[in-house]
DRENPA-3360 file (N, C-alpha, C; in nm, 2 decimals, always signed):
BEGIN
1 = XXXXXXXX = -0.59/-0.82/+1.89/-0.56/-0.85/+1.75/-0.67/-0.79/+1.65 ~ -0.78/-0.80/+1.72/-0.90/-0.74/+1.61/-0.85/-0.61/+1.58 ~ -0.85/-0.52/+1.71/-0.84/-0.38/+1.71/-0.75/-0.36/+1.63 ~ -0.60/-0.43/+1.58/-0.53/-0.37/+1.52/-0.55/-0.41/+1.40 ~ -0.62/-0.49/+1.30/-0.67/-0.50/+1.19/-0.75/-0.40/+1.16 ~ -0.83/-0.33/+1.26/-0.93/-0.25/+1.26/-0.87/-0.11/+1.23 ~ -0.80/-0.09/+1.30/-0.67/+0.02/+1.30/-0.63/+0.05/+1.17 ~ -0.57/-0.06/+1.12/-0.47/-0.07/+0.98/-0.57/-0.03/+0.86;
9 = XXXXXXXX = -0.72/-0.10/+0.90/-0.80/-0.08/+0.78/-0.84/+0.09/+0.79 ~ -0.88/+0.12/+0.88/-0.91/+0.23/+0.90/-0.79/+0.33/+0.87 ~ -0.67/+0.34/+0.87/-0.57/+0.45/+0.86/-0.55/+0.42/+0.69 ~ -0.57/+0.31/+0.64/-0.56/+0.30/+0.51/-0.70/+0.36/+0.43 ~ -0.78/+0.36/+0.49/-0.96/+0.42/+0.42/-0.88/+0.57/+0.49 ~ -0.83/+0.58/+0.50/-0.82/+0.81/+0.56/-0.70/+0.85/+0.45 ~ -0.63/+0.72/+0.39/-0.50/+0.75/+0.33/-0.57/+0.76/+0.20 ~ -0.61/+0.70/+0.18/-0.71/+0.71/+0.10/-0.77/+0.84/+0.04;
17 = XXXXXXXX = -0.89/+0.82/+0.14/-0.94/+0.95/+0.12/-0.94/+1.13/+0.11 ~ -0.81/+1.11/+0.21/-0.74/+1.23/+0.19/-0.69/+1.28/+0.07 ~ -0.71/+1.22/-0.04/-0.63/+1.26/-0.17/-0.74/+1.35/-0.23 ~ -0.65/+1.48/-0.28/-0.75/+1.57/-0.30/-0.79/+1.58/-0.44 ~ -0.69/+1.50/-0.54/-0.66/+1.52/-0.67/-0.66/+1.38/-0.71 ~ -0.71/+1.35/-0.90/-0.71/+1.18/-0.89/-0.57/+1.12/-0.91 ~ -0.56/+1.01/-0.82/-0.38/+0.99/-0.84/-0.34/+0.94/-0.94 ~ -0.23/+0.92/-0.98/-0.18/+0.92/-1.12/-0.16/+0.73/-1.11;
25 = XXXXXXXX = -0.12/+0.68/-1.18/-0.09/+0.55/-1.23/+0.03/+0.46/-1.09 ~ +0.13/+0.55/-1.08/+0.20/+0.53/-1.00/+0.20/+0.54/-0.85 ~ +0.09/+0.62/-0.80/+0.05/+0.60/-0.67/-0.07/+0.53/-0.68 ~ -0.14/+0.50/-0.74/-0.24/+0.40/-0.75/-0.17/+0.28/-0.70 ~ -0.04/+0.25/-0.78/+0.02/+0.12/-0.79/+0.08/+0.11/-0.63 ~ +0.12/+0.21/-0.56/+0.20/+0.21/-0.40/+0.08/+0.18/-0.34 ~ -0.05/+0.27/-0.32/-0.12/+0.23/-0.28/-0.19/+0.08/-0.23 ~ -0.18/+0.04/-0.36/-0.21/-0.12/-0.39/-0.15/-0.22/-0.33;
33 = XXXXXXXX = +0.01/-0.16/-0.35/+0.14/-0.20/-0.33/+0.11/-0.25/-0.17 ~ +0.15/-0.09/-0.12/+0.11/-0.12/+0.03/+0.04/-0.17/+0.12 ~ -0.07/-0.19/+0.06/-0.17/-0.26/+0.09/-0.16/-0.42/+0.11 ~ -0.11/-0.45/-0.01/-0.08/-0.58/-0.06/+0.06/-0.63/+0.05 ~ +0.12/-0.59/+0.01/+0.25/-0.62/+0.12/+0.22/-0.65/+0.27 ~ +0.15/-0.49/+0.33/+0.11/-0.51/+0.46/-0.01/-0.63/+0.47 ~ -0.08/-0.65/+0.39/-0.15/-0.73/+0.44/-0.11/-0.89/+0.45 ~ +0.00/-0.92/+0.35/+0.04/-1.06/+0.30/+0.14/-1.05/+0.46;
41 = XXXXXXXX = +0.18/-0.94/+0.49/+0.27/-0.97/+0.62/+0.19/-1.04/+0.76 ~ +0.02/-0.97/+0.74/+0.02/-1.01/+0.86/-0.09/-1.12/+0.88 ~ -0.13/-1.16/+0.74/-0.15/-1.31/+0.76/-0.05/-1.38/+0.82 ~ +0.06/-1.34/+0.75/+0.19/-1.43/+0.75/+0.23/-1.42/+0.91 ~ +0.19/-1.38/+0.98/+0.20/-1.38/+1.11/+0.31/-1.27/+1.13 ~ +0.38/-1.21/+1.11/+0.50/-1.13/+1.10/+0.52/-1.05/+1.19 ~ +0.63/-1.01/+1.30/+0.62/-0.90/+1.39/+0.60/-0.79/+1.34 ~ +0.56/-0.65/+1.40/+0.52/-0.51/+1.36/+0.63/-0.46/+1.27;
49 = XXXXXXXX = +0.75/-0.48/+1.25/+0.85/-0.46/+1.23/+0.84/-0.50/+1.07 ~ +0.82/-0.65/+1.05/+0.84/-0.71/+0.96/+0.70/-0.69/+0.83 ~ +0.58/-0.66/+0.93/+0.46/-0.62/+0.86/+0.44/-0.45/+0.77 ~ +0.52/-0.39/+0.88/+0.58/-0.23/+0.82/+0.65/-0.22/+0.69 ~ +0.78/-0.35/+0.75/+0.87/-0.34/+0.61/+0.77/-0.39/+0.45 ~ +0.72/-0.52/+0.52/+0.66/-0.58/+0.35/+0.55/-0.45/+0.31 ~ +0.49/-0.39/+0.39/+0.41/-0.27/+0.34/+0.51/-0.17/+0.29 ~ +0.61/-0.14/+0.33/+0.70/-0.02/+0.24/+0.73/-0.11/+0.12;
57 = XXXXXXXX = +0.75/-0.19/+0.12/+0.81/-0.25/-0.01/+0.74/-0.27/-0.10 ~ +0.59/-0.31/-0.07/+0.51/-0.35/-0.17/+0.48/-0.24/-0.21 ~ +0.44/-0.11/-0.13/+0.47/+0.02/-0.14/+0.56/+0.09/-0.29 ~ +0.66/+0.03/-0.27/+0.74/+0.12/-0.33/+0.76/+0.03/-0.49 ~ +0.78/-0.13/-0.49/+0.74/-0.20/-0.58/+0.60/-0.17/-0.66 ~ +0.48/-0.15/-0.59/+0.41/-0.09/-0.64/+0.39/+0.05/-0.73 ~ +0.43/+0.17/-0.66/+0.49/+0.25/-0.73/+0.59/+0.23/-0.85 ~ +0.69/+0.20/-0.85/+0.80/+0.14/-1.00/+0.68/+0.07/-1.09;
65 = XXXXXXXX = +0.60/+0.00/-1.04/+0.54/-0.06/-1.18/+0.43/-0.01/-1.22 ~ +0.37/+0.09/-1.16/+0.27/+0.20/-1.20/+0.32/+0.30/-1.28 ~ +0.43/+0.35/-1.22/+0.53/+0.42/-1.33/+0.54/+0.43/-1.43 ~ +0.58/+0.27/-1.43/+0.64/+0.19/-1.58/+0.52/+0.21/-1.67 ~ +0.42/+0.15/-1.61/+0.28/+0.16/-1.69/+0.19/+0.26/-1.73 ~ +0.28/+0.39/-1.69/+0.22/+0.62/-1.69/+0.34/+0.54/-1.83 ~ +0.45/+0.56/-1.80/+0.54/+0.58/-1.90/+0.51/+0.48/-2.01 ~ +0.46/+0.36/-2.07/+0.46/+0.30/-2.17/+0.30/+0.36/-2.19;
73 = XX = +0.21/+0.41/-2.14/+0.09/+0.49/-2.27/+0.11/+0.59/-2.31 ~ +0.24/+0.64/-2.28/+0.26/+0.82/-2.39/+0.38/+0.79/-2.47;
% end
């Protein structure tokens, strides 16, 4: 169980890092997103399955309201 908290944190610090450019409003927000999702999943006890999904979702919910928020300061 450790290891794969350990895992998750660590593939999210390289997802991270890898960005070579500063990200814009809207992947900031996926970022966050997926983060937030995946992690609420796996308090929540959730199989791999279900912990994947709530990270895409928060993921992509994330992104739409980063968006929203590039598009209402110009």
């Amino acid at each position: 169980m450790l290891i794969r908290h350990v895992a998750v944190i660590l593939a999210a610090g390289l997802t991270i890092a890898g960005c070579d450019q500063p990200m814009s409003t809207g992947q900031k927000g996926a970022v966050a997103g997926g983060a937030l999702g995946t992690g609420i999943g796996m308090v929540a006890g959730g199989s791999f399955g279900q912990v994947v999904g709530a990270g895409l979702i928060g993921g992509a919910v994330g992104y739409i309201a980063g968006s929203a928020m590039d598009n209402n300061k110009k």
